[in-house]
Backbone as CSV, one residue per row, in Angstrom:
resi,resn,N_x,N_y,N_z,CA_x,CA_y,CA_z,C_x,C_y,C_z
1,UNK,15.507,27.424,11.992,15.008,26.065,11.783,13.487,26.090,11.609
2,UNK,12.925,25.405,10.743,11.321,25.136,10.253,10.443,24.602,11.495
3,UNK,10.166,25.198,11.835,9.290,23.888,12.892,8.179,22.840,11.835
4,UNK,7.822,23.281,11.054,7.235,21.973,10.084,7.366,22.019,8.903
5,UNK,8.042,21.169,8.236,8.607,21.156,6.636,7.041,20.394,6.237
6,UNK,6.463,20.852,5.267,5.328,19.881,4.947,5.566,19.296,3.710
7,UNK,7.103,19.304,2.970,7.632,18.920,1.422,8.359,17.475,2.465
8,UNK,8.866,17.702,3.747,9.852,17.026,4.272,9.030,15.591,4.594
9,UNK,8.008,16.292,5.112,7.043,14.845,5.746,6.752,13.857,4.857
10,UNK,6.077,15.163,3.780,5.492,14.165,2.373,6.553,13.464,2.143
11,UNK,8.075,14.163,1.551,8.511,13.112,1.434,9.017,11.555,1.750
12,UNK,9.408,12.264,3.499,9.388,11.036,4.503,8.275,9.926,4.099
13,UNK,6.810,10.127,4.254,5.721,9.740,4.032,6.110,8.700,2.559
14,UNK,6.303,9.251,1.959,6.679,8.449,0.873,7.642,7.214,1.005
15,UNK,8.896,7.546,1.478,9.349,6.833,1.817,9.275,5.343,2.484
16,UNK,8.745,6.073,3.165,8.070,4.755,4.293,7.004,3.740,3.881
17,UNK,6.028,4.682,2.588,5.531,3.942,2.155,6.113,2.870,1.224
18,UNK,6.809,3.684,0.091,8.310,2.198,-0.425,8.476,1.289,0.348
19,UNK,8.850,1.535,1.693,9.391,0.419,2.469,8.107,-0.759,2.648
20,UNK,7.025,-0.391,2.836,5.691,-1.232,3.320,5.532,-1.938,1.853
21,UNK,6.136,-1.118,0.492,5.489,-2.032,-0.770,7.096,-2.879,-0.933
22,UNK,8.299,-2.528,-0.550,9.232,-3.331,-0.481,8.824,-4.786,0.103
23,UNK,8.406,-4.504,1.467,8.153,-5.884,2.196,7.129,-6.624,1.446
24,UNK,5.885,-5.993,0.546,5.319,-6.749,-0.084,5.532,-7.873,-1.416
25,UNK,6.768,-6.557,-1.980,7.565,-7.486,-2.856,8.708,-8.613,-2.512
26,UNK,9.377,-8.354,-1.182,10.398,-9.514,-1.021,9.738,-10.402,-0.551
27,UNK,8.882,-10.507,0.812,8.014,-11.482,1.512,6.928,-11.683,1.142
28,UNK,5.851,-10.996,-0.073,4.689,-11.809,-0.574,3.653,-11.866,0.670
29,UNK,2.567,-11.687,0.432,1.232,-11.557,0.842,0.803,-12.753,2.093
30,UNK,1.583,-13.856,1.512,1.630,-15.494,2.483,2.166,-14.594,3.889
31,UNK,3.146,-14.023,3.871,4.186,-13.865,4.756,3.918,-12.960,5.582
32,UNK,3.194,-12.084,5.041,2.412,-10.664,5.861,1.069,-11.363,6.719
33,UNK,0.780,-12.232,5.798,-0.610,-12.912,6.559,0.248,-13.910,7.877
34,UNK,1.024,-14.803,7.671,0.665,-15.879,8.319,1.831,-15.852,9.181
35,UNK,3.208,-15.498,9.046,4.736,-15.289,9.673,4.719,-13.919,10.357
36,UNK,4.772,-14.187,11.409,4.251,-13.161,13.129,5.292,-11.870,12.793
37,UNK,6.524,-12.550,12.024,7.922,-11.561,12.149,7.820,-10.803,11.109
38,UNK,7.586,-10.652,9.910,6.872,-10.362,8.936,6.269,-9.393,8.766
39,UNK,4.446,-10.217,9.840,3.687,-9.507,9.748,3.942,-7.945,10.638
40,UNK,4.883,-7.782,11.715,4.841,-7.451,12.923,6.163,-6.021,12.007
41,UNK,7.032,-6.462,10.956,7.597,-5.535,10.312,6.296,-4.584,9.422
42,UNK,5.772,-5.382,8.462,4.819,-4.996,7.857,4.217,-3.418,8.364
43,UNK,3.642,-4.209,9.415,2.637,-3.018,10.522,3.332,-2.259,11.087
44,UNK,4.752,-2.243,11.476,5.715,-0.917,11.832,5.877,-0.008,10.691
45,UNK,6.184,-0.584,9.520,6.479,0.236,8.387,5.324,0.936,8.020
46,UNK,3.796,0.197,7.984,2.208,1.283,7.793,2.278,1.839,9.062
47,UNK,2.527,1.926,10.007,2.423,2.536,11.248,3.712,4.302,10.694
48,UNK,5.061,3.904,9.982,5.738,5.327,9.858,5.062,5.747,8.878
49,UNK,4.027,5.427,8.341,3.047,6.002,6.735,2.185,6.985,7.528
50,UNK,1.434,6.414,8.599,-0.022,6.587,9.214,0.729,8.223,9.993
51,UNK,2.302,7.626,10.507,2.491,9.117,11.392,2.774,9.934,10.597
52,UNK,3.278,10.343,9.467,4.022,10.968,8.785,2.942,11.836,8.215
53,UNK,1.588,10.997,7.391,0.707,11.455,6.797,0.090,12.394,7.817
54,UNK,-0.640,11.841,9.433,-0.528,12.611,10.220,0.311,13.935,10.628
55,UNK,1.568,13.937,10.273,2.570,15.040,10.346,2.311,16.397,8.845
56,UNK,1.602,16.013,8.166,1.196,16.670,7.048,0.202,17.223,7.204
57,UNK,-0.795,16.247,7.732,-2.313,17.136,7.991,-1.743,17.726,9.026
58,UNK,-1.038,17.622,10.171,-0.979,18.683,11.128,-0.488,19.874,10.817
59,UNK,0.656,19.858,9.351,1.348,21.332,9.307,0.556,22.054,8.372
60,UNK,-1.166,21.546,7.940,-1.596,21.994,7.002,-2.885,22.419,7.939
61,UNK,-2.703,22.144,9.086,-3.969,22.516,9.984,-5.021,21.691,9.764
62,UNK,-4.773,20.725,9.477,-6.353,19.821,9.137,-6.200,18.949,10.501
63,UNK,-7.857,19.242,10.904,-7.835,18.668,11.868,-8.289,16.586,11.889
64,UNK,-8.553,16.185,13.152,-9.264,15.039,12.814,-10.534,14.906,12.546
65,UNK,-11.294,15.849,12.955,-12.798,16.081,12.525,-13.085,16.406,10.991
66,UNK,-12.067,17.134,10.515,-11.761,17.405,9.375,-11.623,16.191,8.062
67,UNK,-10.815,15.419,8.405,-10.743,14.426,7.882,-11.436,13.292,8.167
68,UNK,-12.314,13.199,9.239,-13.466,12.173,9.346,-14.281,12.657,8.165
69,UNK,-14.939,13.831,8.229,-16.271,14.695,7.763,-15.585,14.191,5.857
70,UNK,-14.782,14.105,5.521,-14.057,14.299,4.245,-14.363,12.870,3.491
71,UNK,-13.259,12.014,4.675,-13.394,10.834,4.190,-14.971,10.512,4.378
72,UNK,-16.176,10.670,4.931,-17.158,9.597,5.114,-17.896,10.060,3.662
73,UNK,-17.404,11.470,3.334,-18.039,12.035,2.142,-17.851,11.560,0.751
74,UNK,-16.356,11.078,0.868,-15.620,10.453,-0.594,-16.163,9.158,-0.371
75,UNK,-15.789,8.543,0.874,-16.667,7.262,0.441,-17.729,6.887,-0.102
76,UNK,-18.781,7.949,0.850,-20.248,7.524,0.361,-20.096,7.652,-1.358
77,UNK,-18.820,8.783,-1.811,-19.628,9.192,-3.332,-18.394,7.883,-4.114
78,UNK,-17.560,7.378,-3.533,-16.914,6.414,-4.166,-17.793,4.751,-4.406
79,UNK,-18.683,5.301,-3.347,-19.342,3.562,-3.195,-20.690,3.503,-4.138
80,UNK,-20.744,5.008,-4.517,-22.392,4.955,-5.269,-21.573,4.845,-6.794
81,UNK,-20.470,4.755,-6.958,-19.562,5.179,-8.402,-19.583,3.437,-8.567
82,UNK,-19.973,2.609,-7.749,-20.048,0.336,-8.399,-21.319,0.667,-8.357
């Protein structure tokens, strides 16, 4: 048995993300904002995105320092690109 599939996660990862753009397409943007039940699915479904993606950087060894140092770097060069 694998102890970490990193094709498995991604795909999981994917998945889950469908589900978060599903809820955007049946319930609409009103519904995520303002309906508690909704919103409260919404944020479970980005919550199995957030672990999964997490489950990827972990089988790829990237740490969290790693991906702070990364992202503050793409930003800065994404924000000088407006």
């Amino acid at each position: 048995m694998k102890i970490c599939s990193r094709r498995d996660k991604l795909l999981w990862m994917m998945i889950e993300a469908g589900e978060v753009a599903d809820i955007i397409k049946k319930k609409g943007d009103d519904a995520i904002l303002n309906d508690p039940e909704t919103r409260h699915h919404f944020t479970e479904e980005v919550c199995d995105v957030l672990m999964y993606l997490n489950d990827v950087l972990l089988c790829y060894g990237i740490m969290p320092n790693e991906v702070e140092n990364v992202y503050l770097e793409k930003h800065k060069r994404n924000m000088s690109r407006w």
